[in-house]
Backbone as CSV, one residue per row, in Angstrom:
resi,resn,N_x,N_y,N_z,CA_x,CA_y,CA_z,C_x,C_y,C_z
1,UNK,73.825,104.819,17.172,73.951,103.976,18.352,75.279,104.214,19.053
2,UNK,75.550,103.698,20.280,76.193,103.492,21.301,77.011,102.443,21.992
3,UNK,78.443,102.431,21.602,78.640,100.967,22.114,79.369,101.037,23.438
4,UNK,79.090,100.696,24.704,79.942,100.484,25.465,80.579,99.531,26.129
5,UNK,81.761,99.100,26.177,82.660,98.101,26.277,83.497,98.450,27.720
6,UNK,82.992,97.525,28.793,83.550,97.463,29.911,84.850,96.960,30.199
7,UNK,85.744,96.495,31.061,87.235,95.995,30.795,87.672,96.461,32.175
8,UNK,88.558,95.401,32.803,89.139,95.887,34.170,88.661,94.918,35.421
9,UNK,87.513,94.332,35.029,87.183,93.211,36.512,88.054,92.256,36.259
10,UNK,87.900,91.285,37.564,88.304,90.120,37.787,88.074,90.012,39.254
11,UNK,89.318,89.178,39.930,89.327,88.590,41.139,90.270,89.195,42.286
12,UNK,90.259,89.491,43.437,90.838,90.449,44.106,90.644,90.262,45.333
13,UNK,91.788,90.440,46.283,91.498,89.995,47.813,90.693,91.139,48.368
14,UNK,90.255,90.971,49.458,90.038,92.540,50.214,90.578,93.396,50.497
15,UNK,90.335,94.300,50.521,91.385,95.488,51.103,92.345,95.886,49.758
16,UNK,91.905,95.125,48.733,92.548,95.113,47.241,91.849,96.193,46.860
17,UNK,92.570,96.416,45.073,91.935,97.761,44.359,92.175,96.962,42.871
18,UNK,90.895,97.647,42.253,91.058,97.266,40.974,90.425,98.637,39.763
19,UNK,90.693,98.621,38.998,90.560,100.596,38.226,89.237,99.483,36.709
20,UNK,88.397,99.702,36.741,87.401,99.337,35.579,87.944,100.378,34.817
21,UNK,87.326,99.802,33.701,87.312,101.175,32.108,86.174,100.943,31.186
22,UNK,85.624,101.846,30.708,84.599,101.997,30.234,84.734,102.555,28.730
23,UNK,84.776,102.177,27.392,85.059,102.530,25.940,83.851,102.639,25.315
24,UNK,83.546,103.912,25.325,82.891,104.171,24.094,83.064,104.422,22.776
25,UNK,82.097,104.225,21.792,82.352,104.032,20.488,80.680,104.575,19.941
26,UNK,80.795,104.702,18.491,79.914,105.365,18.213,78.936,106.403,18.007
27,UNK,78.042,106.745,18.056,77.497,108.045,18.526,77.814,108.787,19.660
28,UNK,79.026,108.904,19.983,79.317,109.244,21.597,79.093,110.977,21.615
29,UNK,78.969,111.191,20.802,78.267,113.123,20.668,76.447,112.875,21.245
30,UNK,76.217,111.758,21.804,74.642,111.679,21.771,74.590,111.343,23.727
31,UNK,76.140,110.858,23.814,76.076,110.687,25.685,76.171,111.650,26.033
32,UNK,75.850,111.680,27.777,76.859,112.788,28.012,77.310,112.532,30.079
33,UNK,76.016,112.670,30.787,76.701,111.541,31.624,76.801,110.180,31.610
34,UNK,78.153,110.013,32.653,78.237,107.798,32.285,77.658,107.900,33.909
35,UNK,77.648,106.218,33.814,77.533,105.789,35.447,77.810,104.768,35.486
36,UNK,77.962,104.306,36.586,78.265,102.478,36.770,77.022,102.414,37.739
37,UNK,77.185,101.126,37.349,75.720,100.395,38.401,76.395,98.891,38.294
38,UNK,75.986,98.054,39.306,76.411,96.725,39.848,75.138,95.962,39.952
39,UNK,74.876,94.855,39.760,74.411,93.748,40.121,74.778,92.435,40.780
40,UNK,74.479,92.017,41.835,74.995,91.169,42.709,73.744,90.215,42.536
41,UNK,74.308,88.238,42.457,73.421,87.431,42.187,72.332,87.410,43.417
42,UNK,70.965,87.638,42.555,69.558,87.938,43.462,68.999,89.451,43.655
43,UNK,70.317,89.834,44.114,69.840,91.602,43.718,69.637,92.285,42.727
44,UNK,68.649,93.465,42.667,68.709,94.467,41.867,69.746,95.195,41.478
45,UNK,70.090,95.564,40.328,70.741,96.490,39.580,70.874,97.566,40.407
46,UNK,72.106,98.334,41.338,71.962,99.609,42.025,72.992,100.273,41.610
47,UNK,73.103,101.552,41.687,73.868,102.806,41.256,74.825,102.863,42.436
48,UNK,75.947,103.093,41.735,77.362,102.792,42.104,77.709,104.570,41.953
49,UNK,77.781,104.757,40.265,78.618,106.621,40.826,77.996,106.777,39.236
50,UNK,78.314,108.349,39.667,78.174,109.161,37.933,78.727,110.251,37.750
51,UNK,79.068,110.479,37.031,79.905,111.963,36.135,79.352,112.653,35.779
52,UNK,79.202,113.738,35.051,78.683,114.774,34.450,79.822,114.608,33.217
53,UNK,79.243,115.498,32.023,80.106,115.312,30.907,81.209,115.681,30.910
54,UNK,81.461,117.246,32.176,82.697,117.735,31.913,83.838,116.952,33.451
55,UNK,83.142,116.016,34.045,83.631,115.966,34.931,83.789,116.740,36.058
56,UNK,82.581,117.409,36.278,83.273,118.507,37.621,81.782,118.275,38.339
57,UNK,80.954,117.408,38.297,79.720,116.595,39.168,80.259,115.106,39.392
58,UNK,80.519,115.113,40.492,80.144,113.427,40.403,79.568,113.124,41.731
59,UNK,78.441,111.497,41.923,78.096,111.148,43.002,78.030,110.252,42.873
60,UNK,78.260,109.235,44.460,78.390,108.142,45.090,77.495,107.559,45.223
61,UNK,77.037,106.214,45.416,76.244,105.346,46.833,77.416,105.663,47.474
62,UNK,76.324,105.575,48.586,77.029,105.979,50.323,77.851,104.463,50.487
63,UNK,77.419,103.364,49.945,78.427,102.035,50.503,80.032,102.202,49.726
64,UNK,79.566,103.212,48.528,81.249,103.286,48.267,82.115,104.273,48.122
65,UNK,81.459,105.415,48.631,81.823,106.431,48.963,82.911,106.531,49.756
66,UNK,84.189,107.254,49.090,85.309,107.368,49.960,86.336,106.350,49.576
67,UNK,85.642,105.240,48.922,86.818,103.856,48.617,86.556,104.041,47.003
68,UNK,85.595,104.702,46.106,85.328,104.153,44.378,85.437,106.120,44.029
69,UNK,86.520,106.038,42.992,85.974,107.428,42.498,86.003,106.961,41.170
70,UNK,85.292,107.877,40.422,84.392,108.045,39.075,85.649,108.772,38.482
71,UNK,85.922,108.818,37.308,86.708,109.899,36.541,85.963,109.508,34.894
72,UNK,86.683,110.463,34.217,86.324,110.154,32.683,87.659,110.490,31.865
73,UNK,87.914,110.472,30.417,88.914,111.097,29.834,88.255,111.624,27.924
74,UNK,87.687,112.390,27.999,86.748,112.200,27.105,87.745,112.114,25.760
75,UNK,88.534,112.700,25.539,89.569,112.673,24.521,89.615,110.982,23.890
76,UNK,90.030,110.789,25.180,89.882,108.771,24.826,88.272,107.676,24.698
77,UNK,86.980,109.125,24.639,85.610,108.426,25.197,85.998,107.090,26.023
78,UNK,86.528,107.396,27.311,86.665,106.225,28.571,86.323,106.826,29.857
79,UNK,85.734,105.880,30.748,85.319,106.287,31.641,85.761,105.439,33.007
80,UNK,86.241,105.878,34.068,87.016,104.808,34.409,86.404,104.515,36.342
81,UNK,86.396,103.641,36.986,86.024,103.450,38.163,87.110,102.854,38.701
82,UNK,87.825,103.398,39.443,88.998,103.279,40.701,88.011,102.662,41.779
83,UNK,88.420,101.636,42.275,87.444,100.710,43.362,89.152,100.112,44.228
84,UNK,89.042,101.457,45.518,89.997,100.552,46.563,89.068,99.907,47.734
85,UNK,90.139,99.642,48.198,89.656,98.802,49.456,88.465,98.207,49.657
86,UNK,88.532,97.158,48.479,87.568,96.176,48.235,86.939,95.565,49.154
87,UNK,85.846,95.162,49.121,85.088,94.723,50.143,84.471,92.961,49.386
88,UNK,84.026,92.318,50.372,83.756,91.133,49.713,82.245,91.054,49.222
89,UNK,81.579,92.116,49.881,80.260,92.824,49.386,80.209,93.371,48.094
90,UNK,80.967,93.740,47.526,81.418,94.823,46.680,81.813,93.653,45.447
91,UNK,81.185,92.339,45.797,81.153,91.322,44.172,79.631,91.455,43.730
92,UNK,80.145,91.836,42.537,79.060,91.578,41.656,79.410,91.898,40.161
93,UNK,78.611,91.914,39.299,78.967,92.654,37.801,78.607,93.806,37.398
94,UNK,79.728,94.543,37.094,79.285,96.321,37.469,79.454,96.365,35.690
95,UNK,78.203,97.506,35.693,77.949,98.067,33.972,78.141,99.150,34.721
96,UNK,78.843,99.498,32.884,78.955,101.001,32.323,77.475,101.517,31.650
97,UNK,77.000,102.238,31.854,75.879,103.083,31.719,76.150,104.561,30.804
98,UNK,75.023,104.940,29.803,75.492,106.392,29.089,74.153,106.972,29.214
99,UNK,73.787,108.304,29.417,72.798,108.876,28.774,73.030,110.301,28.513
100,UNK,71.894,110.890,27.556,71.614,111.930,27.403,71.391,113.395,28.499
101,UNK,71.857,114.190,29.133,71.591,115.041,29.637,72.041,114.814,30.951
102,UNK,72.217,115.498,32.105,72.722,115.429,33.275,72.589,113.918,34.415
103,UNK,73.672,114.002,35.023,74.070,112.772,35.872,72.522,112.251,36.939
104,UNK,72.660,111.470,36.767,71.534,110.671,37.504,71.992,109.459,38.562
105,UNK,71.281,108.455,39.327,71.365,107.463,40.310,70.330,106.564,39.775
106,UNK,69.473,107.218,38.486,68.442,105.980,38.498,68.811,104.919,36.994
107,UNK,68.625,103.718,36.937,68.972,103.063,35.662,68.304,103.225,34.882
108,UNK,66.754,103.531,35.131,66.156,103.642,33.777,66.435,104.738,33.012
109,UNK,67.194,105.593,33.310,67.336,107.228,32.631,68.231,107.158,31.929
110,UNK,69.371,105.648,31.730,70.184,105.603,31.325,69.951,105.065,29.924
111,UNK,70.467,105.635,28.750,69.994,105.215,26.929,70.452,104.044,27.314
112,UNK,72.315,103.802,27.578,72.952,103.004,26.477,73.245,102.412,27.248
113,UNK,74.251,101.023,27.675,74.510,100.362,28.555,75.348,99.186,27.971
114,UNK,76.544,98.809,28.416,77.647,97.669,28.406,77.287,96.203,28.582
115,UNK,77.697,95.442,28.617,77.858,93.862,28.734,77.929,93.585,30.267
116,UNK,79.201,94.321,31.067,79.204,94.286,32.261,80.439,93.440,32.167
117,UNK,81.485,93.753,33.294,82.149,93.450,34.113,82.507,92.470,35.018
118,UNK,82.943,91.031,35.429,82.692,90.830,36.760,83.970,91.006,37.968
119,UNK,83.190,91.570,39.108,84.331,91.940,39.921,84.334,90.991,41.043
120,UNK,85.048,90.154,41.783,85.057,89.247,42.781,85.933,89.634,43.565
121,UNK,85.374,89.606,44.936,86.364,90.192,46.055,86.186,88.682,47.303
122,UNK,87.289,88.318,47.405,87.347,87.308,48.576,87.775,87.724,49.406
123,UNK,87.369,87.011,50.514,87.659,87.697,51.934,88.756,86.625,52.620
């Protein structure tokens, strides 16, 4: 198994920045891309960004494209989401996501999955 342990939300004005982190533990020879995905109360679960294992793929949603980059540090199994210029849209509770084989946008492709985060942006 797979444990992933999110860390880094809270509360934040707009136009603020806040860096998530993502800890894996366990079978982590069995991940290989991460992703974040967000949930906002009423909405669906949507794909935020993803990595590739070595780090040299990554992709956006277009709403945060340009303000959220993706990185990883595999040495430390962490995975980390830089989120500037916060938006007040941009609250919700963002999971860390793991799976097997190349980077994806969809959640079900994802094995393993975190507790989640919550990120609050006031305007």
């Amino acid at each position: 198994q797979v444990q992933l342990v999110e860390s880094g939300g809270g509360l934040v004005q707009a136009g603020g920045s806040l860096r998530l982190s993502c800890a894996a533990s366990g079978r982590t020879f069995s991940v290989n891309a991460m992703g974040w995905f967000r949930q906002a109360p009423g909405n669906e679960r949507e794909f935020v960004a993803t990595i590739s294992w070595d780090g040299g793929l990554t992709y956006y949603a277009d709403s945060v494209k340009g303000r959220f980059t993706i990185s990883r540090d595999n040495a430390k199994n962490t995975v980390y989401l830089q989120m500037n210029s916060l938006k007040p849209e941009d609250t919700a509770v963002y999971y860390c996501a793991g799976k097997r084989g190349g980077t994806s946008a969809t959640s079900g492709l994802y094995n393993f999955w975190g507790q989640g985060t919550q990120v609050t942006v006031s305007s």
